[in-house]
PyMOL Python script that loads the backbone (N, CA, C, O; Angstrom):
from pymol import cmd

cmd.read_pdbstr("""\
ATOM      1  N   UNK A   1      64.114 111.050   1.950  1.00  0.00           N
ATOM      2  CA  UNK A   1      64.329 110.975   3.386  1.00  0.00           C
ATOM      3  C   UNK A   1      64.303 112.397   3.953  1.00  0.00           C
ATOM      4  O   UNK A   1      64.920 113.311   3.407  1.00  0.00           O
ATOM      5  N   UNK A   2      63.451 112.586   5.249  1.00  0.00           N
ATOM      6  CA  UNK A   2      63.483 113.922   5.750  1.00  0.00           C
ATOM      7  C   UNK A   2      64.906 114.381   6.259  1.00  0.00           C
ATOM      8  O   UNK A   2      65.683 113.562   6.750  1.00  0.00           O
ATOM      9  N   UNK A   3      65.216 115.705   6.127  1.00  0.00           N
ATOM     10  CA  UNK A   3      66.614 116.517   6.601  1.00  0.00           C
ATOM     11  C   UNK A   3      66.508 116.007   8.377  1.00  0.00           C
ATOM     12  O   UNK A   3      65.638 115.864   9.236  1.00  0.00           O
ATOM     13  N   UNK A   4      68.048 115.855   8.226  1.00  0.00           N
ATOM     14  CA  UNK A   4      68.476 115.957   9.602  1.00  0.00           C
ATOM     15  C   UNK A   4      69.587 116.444  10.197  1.00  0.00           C
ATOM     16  O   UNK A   4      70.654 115.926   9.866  1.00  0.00           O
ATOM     17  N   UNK A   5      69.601 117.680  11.331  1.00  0.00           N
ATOM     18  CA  UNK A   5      70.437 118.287  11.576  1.00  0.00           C
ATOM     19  C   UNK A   5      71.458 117.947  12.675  1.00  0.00           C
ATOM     20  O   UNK A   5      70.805 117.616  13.665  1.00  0.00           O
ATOM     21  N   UNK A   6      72.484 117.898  12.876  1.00  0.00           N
ATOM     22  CA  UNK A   6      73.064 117.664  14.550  1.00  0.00           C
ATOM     23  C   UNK A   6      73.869 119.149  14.624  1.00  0.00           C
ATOM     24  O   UNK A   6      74.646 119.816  13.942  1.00  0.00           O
ATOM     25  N   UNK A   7      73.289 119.200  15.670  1.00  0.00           N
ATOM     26  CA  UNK A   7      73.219 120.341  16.608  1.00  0.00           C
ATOM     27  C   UNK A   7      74.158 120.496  17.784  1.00  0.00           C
ATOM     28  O   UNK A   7      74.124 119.620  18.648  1.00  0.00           O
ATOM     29  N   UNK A   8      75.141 121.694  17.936  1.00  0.00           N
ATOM     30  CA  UNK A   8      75.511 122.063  19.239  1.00  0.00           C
ATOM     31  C   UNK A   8      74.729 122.990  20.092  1.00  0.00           C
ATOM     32  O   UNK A   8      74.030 123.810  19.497  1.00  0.00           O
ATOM     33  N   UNK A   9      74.733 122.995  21.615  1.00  0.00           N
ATOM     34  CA  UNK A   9      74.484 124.446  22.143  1.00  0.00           C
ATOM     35  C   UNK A   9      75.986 125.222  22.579  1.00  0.00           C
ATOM     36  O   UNK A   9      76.915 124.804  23.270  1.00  0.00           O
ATOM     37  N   UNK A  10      75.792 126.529  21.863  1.00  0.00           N
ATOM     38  CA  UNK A  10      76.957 126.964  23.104  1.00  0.00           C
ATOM     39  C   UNK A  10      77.483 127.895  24.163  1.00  0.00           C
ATOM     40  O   UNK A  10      78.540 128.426  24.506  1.00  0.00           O
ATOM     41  N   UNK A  11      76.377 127.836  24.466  1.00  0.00           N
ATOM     42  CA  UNK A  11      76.313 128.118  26.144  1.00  0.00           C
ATOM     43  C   UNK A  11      76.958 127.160  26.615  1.00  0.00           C
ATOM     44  O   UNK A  11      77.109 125.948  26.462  1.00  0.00           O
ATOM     45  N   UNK A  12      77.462 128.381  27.506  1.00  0.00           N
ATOM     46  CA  UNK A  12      79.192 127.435  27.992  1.00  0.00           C
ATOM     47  C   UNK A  12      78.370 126.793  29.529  1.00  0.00           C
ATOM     48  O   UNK A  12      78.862 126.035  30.365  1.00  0.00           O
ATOM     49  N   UNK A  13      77.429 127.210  29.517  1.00  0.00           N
ATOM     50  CA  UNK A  13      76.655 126.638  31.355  1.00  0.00           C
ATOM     51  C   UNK A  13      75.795 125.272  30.542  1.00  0.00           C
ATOM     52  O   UNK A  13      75.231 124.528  31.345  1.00  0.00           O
ATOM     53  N   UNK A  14      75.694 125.007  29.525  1.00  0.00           N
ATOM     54  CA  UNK A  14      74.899 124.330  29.398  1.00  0.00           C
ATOM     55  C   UNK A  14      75.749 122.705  29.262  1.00  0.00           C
ATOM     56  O   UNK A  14      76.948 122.635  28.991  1.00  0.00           O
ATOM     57  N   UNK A  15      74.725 121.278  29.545  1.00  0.00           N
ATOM     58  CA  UNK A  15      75.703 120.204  30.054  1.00  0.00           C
ATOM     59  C   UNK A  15      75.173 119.522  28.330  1.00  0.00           C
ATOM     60  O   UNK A  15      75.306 118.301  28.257  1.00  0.00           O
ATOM     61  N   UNK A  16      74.783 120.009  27.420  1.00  0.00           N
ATOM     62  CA  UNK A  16      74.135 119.058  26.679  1.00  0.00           C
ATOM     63  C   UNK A  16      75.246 119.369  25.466  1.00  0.00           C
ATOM     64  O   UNK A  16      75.565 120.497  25.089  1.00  0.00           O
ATOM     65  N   UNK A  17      75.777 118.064  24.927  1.00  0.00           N
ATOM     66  CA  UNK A  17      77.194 117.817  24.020  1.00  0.00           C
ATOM     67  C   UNK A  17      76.132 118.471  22.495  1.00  0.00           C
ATOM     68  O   UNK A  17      76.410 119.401  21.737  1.00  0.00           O
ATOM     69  N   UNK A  18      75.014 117.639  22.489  1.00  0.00           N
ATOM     70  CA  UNK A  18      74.518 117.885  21.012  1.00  0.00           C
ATOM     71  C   UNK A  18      73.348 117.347  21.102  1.00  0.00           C
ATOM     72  O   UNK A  18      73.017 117.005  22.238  1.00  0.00           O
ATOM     73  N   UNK A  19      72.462 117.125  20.081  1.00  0.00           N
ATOM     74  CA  UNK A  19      71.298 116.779  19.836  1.00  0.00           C
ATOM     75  C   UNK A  19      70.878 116.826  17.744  1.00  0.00           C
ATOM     76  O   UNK A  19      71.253 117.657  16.917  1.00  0.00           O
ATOM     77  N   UNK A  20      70.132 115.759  17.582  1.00  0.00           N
ATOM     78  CA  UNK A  20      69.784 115.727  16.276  1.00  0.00           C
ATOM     79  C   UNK A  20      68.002 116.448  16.184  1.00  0.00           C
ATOM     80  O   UNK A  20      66.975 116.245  16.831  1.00  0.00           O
ATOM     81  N   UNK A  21      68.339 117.270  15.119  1.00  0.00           N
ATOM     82  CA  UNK A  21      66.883 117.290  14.634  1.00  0.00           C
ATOM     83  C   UNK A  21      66.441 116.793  13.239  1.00  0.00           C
ATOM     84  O   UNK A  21      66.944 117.058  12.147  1.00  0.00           O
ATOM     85  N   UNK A  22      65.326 115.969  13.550  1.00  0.00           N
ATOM     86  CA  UNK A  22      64.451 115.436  12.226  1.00  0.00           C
ATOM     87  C   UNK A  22      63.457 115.837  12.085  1.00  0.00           C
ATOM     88  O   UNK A  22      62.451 115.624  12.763  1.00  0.00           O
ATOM     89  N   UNK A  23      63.626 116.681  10.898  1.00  0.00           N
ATOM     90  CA  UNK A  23      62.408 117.341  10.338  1.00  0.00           C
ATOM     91  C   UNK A  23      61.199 116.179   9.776  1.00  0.00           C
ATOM     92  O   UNK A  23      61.322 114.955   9.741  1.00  0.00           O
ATOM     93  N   UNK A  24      60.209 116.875   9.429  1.00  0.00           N
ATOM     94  CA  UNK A  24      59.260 115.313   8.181  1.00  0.00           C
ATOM     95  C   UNK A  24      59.217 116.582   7.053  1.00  0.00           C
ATOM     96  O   UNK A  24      59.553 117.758   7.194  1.00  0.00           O
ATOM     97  N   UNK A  25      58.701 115.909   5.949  1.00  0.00           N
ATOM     98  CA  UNK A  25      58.641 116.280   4.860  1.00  0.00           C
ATOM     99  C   UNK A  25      57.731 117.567   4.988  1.00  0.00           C
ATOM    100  O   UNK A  25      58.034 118.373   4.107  1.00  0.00           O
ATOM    101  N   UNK A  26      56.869 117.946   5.680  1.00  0.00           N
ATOM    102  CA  UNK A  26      56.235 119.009   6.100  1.00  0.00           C
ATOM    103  C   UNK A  26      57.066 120.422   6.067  1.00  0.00           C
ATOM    104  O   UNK A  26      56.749 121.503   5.569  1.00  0.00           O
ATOM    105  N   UNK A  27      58.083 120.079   6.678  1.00  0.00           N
ATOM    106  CA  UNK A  27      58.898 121.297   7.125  1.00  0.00           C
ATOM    107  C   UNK A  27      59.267 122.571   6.025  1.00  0.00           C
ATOM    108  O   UNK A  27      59.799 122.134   5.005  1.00  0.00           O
ATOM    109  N   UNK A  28      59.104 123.909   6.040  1.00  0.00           N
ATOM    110  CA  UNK A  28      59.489 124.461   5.270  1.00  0.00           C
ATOM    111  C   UNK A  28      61.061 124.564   5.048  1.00  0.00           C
ATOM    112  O   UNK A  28      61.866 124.355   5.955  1.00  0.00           O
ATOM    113  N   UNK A  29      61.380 124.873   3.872  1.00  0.00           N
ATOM    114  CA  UNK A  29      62.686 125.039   3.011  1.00  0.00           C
ATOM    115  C   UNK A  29      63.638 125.713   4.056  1.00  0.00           C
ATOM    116  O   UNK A  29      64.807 125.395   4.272  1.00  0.00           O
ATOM    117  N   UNK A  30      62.737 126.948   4.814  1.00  0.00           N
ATOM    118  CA  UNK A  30      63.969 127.914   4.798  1.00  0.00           C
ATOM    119  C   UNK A  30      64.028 128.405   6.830  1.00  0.00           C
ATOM    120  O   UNK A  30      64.483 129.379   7.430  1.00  0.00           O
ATOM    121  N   UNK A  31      63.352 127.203   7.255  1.00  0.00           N
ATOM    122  CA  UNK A  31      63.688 126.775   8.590  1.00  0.00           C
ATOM    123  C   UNK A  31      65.111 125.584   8.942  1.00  0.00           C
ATOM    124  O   UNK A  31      65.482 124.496   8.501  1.00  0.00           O
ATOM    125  N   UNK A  32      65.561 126.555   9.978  1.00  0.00           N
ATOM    126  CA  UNK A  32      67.195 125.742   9.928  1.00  0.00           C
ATOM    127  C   UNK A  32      67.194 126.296  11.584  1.00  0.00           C
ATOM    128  O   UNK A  32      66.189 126.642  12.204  1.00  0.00           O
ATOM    129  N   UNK A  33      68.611 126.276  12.107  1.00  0.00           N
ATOM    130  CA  UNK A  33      68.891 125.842  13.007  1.00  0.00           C
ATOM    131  C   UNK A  33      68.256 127.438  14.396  1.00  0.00           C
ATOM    132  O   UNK A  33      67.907 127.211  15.554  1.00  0.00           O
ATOM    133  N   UNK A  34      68.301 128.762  13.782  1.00  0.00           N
ATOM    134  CA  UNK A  34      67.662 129.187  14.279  1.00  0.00           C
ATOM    135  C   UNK A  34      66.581 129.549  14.856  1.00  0.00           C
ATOM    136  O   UNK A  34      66.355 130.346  15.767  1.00  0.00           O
ATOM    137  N   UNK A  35      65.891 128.836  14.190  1.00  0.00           N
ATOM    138  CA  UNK A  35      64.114 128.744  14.741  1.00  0.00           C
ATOM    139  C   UNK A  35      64.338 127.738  15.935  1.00  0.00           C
ATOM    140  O   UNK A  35      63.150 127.418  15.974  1.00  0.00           O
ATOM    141  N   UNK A  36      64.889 126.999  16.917  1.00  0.00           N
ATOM    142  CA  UNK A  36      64.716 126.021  17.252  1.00  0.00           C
ATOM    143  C   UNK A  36      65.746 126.775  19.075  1.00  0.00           C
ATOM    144  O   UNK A  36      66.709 127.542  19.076  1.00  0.00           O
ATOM    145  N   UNK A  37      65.260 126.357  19.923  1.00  0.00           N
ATOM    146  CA  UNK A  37      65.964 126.212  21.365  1.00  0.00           C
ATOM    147  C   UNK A  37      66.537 125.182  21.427  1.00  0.00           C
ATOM    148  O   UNK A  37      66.298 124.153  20.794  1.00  0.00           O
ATOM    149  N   UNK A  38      67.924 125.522  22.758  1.00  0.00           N
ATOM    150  CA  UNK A  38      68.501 123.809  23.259  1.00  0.00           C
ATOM    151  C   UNK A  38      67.377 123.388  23.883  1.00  0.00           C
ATOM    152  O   UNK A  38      66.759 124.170  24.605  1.00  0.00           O
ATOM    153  N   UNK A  39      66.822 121.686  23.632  1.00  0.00           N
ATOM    154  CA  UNK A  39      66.071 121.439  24.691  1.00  0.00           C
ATOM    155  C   UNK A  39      66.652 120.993  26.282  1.00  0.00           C
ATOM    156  O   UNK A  39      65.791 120.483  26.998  1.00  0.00           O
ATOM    157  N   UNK A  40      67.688 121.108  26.731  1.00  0.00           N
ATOM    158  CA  UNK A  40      68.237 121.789  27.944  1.00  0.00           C
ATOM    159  C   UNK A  40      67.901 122.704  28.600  1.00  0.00           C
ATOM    160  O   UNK A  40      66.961 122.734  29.394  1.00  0.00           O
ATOM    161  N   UNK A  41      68.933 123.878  28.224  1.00  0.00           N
ATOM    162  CA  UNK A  41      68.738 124.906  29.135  1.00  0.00           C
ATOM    163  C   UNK A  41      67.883 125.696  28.410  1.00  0.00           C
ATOM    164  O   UNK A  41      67.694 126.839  28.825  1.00  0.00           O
ATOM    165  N   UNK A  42      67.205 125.246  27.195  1.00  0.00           N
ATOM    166  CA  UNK A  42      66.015 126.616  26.048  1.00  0.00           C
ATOM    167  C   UNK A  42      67.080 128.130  25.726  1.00  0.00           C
ATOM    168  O   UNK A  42      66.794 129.313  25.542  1.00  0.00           O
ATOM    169  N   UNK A  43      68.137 127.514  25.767  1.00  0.00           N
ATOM    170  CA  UNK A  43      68.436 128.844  25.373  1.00  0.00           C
ATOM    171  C   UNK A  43      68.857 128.628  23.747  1.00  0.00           C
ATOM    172  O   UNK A  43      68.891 127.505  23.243  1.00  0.00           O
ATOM    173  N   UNK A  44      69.185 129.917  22.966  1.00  0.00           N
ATOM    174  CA  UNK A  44      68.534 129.903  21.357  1.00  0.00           C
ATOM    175  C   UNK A  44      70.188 129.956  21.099  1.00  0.00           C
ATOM    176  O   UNK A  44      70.525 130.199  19.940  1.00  0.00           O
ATOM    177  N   UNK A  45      71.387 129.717  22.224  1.00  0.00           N
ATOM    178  CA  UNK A  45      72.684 129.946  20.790  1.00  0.00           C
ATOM    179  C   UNK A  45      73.257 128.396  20.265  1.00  0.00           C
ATOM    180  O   UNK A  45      74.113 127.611  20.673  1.00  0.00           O
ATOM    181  N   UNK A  46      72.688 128.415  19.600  1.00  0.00           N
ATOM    182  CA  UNK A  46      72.850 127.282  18.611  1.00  0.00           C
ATOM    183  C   UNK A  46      73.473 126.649  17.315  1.00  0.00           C
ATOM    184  O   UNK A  46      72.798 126.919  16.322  1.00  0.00           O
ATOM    185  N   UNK A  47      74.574 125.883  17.061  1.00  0.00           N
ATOM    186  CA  UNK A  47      75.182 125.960  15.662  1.00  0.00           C
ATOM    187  C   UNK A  47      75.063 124.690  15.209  1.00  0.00           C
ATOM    188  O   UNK A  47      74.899 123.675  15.885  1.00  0.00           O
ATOM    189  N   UNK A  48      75.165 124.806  13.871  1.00  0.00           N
ATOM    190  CA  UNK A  48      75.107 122.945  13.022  1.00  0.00           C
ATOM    191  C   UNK A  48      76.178 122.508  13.154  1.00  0.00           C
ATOM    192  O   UNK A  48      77.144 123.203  12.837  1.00  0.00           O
ATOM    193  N   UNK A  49      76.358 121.153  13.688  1.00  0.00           N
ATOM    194  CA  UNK A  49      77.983 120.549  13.730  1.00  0.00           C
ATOM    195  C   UNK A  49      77.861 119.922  11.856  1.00  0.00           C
ATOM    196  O   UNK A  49      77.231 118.923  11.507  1.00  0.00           O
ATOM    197  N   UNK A  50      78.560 120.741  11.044  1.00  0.00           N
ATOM    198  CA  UNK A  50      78.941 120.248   9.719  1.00  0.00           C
ATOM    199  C   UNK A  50      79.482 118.841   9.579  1.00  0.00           C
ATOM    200  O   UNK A  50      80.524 118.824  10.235  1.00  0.00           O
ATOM    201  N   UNK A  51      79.286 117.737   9.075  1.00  0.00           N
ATOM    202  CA  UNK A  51      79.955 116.373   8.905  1.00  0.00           C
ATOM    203  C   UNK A  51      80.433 116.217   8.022  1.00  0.00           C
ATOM    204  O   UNK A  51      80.997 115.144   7.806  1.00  0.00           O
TER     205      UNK A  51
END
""", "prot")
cmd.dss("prot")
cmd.show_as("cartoon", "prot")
cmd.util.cbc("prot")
cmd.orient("prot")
């Protein structure tokens, strides 16, 4: 099964709680949560909510 991440932004202006990303099997190893913008406000501060 491809990786899947859930995501905070935290930009404190921004209205978006979280978001999941699903990679496909394509994806390289050593792409994670920094390569990626909120798709909100596009801004890049971004952390993994750990489960």
């Amino acid at each position: 099964m491809p990786a899947t991440l859930e995501v905070r932004c935290t930009d404190a202006d921004c209205e978006l709680d979280m978001f999941e990303l699903h990679y496909t099997y394509d994806m390289p190893d050593e792409v994670g949560v920094a390569d990626f913008v909120c798709p909100y406000c596009r801004g890049s501060d971004l952390e993994e909510i750990e489960l």
